[in-house]
KEKE-3310 file (N, C-alpha, C; in steps of 0.2 Angstrom, whole numbers, plus 5000, padded with zeros to 4 digits):
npx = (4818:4836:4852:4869:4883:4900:4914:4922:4909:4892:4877:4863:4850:4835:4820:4815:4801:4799:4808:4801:4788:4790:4798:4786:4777:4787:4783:4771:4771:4775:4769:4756:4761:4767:4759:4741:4732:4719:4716:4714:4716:4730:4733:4729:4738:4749:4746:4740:4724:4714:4709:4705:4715:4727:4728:4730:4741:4749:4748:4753:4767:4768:4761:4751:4736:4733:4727:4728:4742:4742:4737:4747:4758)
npy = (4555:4554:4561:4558:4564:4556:4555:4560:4553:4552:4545:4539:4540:4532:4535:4528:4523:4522:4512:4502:4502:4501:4487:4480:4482:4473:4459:4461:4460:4449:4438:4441:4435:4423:4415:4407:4415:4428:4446:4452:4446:4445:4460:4461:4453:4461:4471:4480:4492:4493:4486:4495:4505:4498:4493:4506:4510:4501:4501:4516:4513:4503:4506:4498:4490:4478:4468:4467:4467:4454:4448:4449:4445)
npz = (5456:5460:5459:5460:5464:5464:5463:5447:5441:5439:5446:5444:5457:5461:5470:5484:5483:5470:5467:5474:5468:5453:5456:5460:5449:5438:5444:5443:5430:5426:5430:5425:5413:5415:5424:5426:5436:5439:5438:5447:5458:5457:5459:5472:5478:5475:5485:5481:5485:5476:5459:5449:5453:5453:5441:5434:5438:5430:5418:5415:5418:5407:5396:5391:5396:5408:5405:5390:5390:5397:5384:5374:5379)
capx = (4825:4841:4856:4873:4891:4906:4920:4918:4903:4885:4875:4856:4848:4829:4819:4812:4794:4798:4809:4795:4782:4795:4799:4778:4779:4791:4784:4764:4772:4777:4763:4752:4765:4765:4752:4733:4731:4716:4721:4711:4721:4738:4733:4728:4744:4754:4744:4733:4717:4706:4708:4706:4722:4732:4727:4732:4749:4752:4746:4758:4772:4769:4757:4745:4731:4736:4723:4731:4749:4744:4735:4750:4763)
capy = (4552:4560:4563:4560:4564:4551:4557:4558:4548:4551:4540:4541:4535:4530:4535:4522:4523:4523:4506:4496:4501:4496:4480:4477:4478:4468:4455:4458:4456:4442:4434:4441:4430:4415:4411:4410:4421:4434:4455:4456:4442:4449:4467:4457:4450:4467:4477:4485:4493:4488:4484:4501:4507:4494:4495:4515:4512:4496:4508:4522:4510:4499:4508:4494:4487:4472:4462:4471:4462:4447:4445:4451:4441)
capz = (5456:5463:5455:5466:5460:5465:5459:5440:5441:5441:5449:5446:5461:5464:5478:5486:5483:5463:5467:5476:5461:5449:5457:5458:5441:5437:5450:5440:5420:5426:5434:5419:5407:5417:5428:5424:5441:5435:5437:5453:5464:5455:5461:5478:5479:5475:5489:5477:5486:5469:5453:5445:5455:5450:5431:5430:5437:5429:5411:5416:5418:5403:5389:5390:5404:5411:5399:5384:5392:5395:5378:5370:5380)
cpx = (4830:4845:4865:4880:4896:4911:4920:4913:4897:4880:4866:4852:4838:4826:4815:4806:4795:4803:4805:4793:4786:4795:4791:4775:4780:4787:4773:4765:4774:4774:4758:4755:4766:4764:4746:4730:4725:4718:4718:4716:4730:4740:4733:4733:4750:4753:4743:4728:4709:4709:4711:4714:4728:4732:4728:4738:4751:4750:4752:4765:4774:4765:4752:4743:4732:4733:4726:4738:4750:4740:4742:4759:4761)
cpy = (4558:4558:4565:4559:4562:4553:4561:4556:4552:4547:4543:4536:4536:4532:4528:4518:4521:4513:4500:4496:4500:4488:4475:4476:4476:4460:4454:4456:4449:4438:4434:4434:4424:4411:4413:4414:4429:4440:4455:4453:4445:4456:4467:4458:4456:4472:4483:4485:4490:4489:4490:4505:4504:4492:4502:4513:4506:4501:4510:4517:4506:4502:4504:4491:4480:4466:4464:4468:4456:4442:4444:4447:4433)
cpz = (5458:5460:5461:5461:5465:5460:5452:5437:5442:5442:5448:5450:5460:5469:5478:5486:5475:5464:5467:5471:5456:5451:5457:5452:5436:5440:5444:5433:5421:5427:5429:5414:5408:5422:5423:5429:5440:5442:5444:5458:5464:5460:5470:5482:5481:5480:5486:5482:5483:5463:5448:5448:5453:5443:5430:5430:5434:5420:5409:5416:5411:5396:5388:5398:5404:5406:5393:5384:5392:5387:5373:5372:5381)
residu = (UNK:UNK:UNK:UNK:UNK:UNK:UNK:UNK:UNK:UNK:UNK:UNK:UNK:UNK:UNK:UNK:UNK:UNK:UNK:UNK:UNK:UNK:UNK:UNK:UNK:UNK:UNK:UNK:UNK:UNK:UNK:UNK:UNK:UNK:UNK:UNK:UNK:UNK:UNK:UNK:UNK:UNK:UNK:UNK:UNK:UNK:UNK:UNK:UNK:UNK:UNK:UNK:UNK:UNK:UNK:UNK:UNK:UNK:UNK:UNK:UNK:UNK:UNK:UNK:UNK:UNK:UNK:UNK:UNK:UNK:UNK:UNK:UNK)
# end
């Protein structure tokens, strides 16, 4: 994350690469929460490699594995 000053203002921006995995995210809690979609076509979907890469940073971002998410939402 970068740090840009306007005036008075701090402005904390994003690099671009922290956006999209944010926005993938956002785009798998969602699918977990209301679709029946299982973790693998999710991960699919989001241009996941496999399974296991898309369950660590979905982890790192959330504190629970995607099956942990969708039990609990």
């Amino acid at each position: 994350m970068y740090f840009v000053v306007v005036g008075n203002t701090i402005l904390l921006i994003m690099s671009i690469c922290n956006y999209i995995m944010n926005k993938k995210m956002d785009v798998a809690m969602d699918s977990l929460r209301h679709t029946n979609q299982n973790i693998s076509r999710i991960s699919e979907i989001l241009g996941y490699e496999n399974v296991s890469s898309f369950s660590n940073t979905f982890y790192k971002k959330t504190g629970m594995t995607p099956v942990e998410f969708r039990k609990k939402h």
